[in-house]
N, C-alpha and C positions, 0 to 999 in steps of 0.2 A: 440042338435046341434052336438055332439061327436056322434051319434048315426048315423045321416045323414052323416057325413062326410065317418064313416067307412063304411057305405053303399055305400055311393058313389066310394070309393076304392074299398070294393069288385067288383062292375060292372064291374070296368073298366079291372079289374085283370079279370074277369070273362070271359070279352068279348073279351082277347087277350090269353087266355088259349083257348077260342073255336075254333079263328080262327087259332092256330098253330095246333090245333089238327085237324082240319078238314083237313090244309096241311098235316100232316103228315100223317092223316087214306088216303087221295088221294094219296101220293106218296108210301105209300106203297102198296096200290092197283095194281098200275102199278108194284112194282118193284116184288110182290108176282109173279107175271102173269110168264109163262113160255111159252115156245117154241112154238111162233105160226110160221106160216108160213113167207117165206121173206121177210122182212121191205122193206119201200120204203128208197131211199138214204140222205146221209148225206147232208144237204145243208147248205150254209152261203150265210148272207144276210149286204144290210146296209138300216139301217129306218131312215130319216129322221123325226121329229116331233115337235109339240109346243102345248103349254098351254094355253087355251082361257081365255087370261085376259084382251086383250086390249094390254095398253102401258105396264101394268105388265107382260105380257107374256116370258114365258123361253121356250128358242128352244133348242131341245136337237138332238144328230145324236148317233147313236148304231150302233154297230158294233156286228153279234151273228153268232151263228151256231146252227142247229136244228140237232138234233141225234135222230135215231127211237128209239123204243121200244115198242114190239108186245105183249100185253098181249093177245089179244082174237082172234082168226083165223077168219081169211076172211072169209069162208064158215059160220062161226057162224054170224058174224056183217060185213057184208062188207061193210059199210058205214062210220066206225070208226077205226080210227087209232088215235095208242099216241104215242108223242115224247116230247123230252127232249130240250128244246132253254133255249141256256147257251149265255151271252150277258158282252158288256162293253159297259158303256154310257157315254157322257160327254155331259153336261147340262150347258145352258149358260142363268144365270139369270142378272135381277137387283136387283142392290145393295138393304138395307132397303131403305139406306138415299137418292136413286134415285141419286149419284151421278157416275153411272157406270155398270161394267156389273161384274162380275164373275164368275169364273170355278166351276165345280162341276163334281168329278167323282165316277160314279159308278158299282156296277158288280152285277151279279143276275141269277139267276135259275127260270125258269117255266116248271112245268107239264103240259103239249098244248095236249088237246082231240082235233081231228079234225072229225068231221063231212062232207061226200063229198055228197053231193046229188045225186039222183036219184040211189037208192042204190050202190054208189060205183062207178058210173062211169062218172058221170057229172065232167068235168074239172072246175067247180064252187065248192066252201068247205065255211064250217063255222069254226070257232076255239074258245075255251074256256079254261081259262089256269088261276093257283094260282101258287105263289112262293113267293119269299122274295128275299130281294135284300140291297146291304149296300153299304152307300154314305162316300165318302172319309172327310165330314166335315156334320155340320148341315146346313140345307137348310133352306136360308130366303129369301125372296123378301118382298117387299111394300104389299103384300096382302097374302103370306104364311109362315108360320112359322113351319120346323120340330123339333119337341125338341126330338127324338132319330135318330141314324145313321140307325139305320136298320127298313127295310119297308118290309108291306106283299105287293103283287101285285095281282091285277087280271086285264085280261086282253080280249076283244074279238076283233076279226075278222072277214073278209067276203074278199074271193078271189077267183082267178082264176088262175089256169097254163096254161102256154103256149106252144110253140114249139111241133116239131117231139114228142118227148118223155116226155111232162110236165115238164121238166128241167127250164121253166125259169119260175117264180108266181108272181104273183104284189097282194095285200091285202091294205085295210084299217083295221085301228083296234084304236081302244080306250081301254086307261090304265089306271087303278088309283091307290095309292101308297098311305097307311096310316099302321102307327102303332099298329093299329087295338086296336087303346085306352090303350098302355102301359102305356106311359105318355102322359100330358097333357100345352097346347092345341095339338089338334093333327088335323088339318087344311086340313092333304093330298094334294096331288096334281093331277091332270086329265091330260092325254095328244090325241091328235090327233096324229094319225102317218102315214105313207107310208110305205110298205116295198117291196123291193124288192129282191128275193130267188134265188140264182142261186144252181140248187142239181145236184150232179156228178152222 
């Protein structure tokens, strides 16, 4: 039984050593990269979202800014760009005891690969992105339970720009948020989102 158990711990240590390290072999990918050509611009956005639970559902609204950063020249990958979406969220759940609602605030980092179709020039994109993110308290509802502050993230997308110059983008994207098995139970959360990008 002692034997099982320590096994069991290794896994779990195991499976949150991978996924920090997979973050961090990605972010240093990107931050290795050097001097490609002109980034596309800085943009900030607001997302509105929620969690498909039903009545246990948590709606959360974010506040972010996306910052480029060019590892690979246009000429080489024109259909890929990376940037950087730095974010604040606050999260509005219910209680356990289902007597009410409460606050929940958070902040976070993702490494966002964007894929734009049609090599490079379709105003439609994809987006894939890993990060970590840390909530001001431990998150509980009637159906999820975080037992650490700090979450890995991943994230995908599907959008499109608009306007004269692609200045303005609207996206869906679904998020999920787990500890990646530091500790236990580790239950995660899912969300649905909108976003909407205004870039200068």
């Amino acid at each position: 039984m002692t034997k099982m158990i320590e096994a069991r711990g290794a896994h779990r240590i195991g499976a949150a050593r991978a996924k920090a390290l997979l973050c961090a072999g990605l972010l240093s990918l990107s931050l290795a990269a050097s001097a490609a050509a002109e980034a596309p611009s800085t943009g900030i956005y607001i997302e509105p979202g929620r969690s498909p639970h039903g009545n246990d559902s948590t709606d959360a609204l974010t506040l972010g800014a996306t910052v480029p950063w060019s590892y690979l020249a246009p000429a080489q990958v024109p259909a890929i760009s990376f940037h950087w979406d730095l974010f604040i969220s606050e999260w509005r759940a219910p209680k356990p005891d289902g007597t009410g609602h409460r606050n929940f605030t958070q902040i976070g980092g993702i490494a966002t690969w964007r894929y734009r179709f049609n090599e490079g020039t379709s105003p439609w994109f994809a987006d894939a992105g890993i990060g970590a993110t840390l909530m001001d308290s431990l998150y509980e509802t009637p159906s999820r339970h975080f037992t650490t502050a700090f979450q890995f993230t991943e994230q995908l997308g599907i959008g499109r720009n608009l306007g004269e110059r692609g200045e303005h983008e609207l996206s869906l994207r679904l998020q999920h948020f787990s500890n990646g098995g530091i500790k236990k139970p580790n239950s995660g959360e899912n969300f649905v989102r909108v976003r909407y990008l205004y870039r200068f």
